[in-house]
C-alpha positions in Angstrom: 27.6 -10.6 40.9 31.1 -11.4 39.7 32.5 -9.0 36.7 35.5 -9.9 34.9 37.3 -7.0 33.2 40.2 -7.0 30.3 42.0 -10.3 32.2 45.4 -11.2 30.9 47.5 -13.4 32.9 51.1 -14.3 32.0 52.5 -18.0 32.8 55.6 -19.4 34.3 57.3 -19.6 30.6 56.7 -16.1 29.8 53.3 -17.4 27.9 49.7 -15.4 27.5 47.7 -18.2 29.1 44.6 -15.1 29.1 44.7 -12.5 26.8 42.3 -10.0 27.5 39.0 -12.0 28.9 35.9 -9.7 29.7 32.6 -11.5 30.8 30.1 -11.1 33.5 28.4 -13.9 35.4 24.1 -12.9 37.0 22.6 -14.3 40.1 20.5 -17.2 39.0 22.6 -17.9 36.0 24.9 -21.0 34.6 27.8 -19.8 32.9 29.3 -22.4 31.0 33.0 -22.1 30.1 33.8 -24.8 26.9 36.2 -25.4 24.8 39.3 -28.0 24.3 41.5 -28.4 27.2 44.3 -26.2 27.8 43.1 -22.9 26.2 43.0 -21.1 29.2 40.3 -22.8 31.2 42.7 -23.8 34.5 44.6 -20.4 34.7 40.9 -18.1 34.5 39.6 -20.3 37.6 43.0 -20.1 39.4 43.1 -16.3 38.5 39.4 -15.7 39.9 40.5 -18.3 43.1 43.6 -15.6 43.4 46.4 -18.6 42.7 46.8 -16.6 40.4 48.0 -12.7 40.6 46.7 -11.0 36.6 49.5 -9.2 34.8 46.6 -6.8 34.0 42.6 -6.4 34.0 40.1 -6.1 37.3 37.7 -8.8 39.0 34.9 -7.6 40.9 32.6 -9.5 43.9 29.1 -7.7 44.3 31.0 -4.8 43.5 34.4 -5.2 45.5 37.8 -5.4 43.6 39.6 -8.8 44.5 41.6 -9.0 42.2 45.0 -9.5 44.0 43.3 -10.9 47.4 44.6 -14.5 48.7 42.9 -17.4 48.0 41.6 -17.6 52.3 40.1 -13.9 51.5 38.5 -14.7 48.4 37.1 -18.0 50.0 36.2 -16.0 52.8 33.8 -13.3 50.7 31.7 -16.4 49.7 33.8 -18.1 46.2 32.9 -21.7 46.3 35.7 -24.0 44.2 35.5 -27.4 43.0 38.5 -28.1 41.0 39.1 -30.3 37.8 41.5 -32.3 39.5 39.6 -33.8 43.2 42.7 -35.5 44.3 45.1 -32.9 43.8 43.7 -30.1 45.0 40.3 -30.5 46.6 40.6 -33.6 48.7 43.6 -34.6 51.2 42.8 -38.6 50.7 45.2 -38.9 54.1 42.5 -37.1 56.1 38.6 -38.1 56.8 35.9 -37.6 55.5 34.9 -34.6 58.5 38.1 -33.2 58.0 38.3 -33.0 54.3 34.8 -31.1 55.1 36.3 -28.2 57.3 39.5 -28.2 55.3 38.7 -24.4 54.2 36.4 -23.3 56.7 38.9 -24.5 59.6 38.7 -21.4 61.1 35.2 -20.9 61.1 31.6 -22.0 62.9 30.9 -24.5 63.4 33.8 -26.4 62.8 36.2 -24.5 66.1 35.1 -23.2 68.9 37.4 -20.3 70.2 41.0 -21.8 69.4 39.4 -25.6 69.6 38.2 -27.9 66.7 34.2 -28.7 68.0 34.4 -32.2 67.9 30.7 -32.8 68.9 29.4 -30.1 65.9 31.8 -31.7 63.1 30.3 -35.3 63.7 26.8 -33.7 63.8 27.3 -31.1 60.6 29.5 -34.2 58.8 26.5 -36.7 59.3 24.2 -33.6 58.0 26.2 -33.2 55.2 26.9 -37.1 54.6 22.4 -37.5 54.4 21.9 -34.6 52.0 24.6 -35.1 49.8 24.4 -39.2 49.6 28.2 -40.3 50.3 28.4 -43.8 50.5 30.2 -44.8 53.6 30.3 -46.3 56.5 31.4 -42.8 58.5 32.3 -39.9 58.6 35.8 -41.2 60.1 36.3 -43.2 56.8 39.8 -41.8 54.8 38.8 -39.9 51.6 41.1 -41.9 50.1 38.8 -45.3 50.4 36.2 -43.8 48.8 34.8 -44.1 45.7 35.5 -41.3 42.9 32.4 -40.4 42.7 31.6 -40.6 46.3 35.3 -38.2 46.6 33.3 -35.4 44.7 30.5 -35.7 46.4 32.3 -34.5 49.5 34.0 -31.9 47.7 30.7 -30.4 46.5 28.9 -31.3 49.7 32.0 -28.8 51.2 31.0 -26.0 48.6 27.3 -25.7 48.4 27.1 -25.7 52.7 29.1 -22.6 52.7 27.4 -19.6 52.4 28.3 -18.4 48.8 28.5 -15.2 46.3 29.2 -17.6 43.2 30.5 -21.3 42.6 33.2 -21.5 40.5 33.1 -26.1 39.5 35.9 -27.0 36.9 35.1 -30.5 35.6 32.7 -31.0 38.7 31.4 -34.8 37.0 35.2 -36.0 35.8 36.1 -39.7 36.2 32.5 -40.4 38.3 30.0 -43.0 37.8 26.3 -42.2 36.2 24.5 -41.8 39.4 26.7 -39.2 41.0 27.2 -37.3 37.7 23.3 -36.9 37.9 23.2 -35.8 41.7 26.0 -33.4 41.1 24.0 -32.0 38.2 20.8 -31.5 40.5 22.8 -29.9 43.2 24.5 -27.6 40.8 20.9 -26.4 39.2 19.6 -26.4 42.9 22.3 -24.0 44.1 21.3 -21.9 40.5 18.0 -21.9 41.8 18.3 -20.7 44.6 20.2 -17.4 43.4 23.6 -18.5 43.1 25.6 -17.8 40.5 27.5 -20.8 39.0 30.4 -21.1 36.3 30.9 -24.5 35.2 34.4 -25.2 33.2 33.7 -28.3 30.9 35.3 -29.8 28.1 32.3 -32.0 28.0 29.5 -31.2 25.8 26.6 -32.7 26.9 27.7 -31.6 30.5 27.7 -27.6 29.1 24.3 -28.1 26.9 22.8 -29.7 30.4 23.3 -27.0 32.2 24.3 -23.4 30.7 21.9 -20.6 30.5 24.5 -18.9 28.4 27.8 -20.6 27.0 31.3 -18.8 26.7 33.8 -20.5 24.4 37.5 -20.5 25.1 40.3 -20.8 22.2 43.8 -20.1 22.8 43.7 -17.6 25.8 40.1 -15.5 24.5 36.4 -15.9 25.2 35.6 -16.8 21.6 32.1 -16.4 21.5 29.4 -16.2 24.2 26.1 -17.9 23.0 23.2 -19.0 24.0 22.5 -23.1 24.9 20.2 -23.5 22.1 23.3 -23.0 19.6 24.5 -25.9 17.2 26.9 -28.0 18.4 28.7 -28.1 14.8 29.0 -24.4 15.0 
């Protein structure tokens, strides 16, 4: 589904951030991306979101170059994103909870009709979304901001799995969240595996990456180190 060809991606100080990363990612699949923070693990999720433009190398979507397309494009052919970093760049904590669920399908059904947010379909699709993905709150007008970390990711993954998507791309999708919500993020991660999706999951955590993978790539300074399978020694 997504192909990743000979990626090297230069940074603001003139650094290779990704030197030369090659891997491909199956429908049905967990791709687990380890390794210590900082080795390259931010700028290959930017790069595949398009935040990121690759001094060299090729991405392909079921077989479509889109490589250099902006972020609303690649969103658009069916990339879901959950980034490491919730408040920064997945949530606007100003903004409700129905809001912060439209935020990149603004433009879309069933959020607008013609040139007009839908009010009547956001509250229904919000309370939808609220039930199946168990946010704790008292509704769907409630600021992000008031909620709970781990009640703030589940909106951000609710947001992801309703599109309809080619591959979900979840960098540190359990960070800073309580034991209950790490385990419902899991179960909708493997649920959205199941059902055909493709899934790369960027974790510096372990037990996270042996919970999940069907096959784990390992990141060190820039490369894909090693791509193994989950039953591999942790020590190695």
């Amino acid at each position: 589904v997504l192909s990743v060809s000979n990626l090297t991606v230069i940074d603001e100080r003139n650094q290779r951030v990704l030197d030369d990363v090659s891997f491909e990612l199956h429908a049905g699949e967990i791709l687990a991306i380890a390794g210590v923070q900082g080795n390259g693990q931010t700028e290959l999720a930017d790069t595949l979101l398009g935040l990121r433009i690759p001094a060299s190398g090729v991405i392909t979507l079921n077989g479509e170059d889109i490589t250099t397309d902006p972020v609303r494009e690649v969103l658009d052919k069916g990339v879901g994103f959950v980034p490491e970093d919730r408040k920064k760049d997945g949530l606007v904590g100003e903004f409700s909870i129905e809001e912060n669920f439209m935020l990149n399908g603004y433009h879309q059904a069933p959020w607008v009709k013609g040139l007009t947010i839908d009010q009547a379909a956001r509250k229904n699709r919000s309370d939808e979304l609220i039930k199946e993905f168990d946010v704790r709150t008292p509704s769907e007008k409630t600021l992000v901001k008031n909620l709970s970390g781990g009640n703030q990711q589940k909106v951000v993954v609710a947001r992801e799995l309703s599109r309809d998507l080619s591959v979900l791309i979840a960098a540190q999708p359990t960070r800073g969240v309580d034991v209950g919500s790490i385990e419902f993020i899991h179960e909708q991660i493997v649920a959205a595996r199941d059902r055909g999706i493709p899934v790369i999951i960027i974790s510096t955590e372990l037990d996270e990456v042996y919970a999940l993978a069907d096959r784990i790539a390992v990141m060190y300074r820039g490369r894909i180190v090693g791509v193994v399978p989950p039953t591999i020694a942790r020590e190695e």
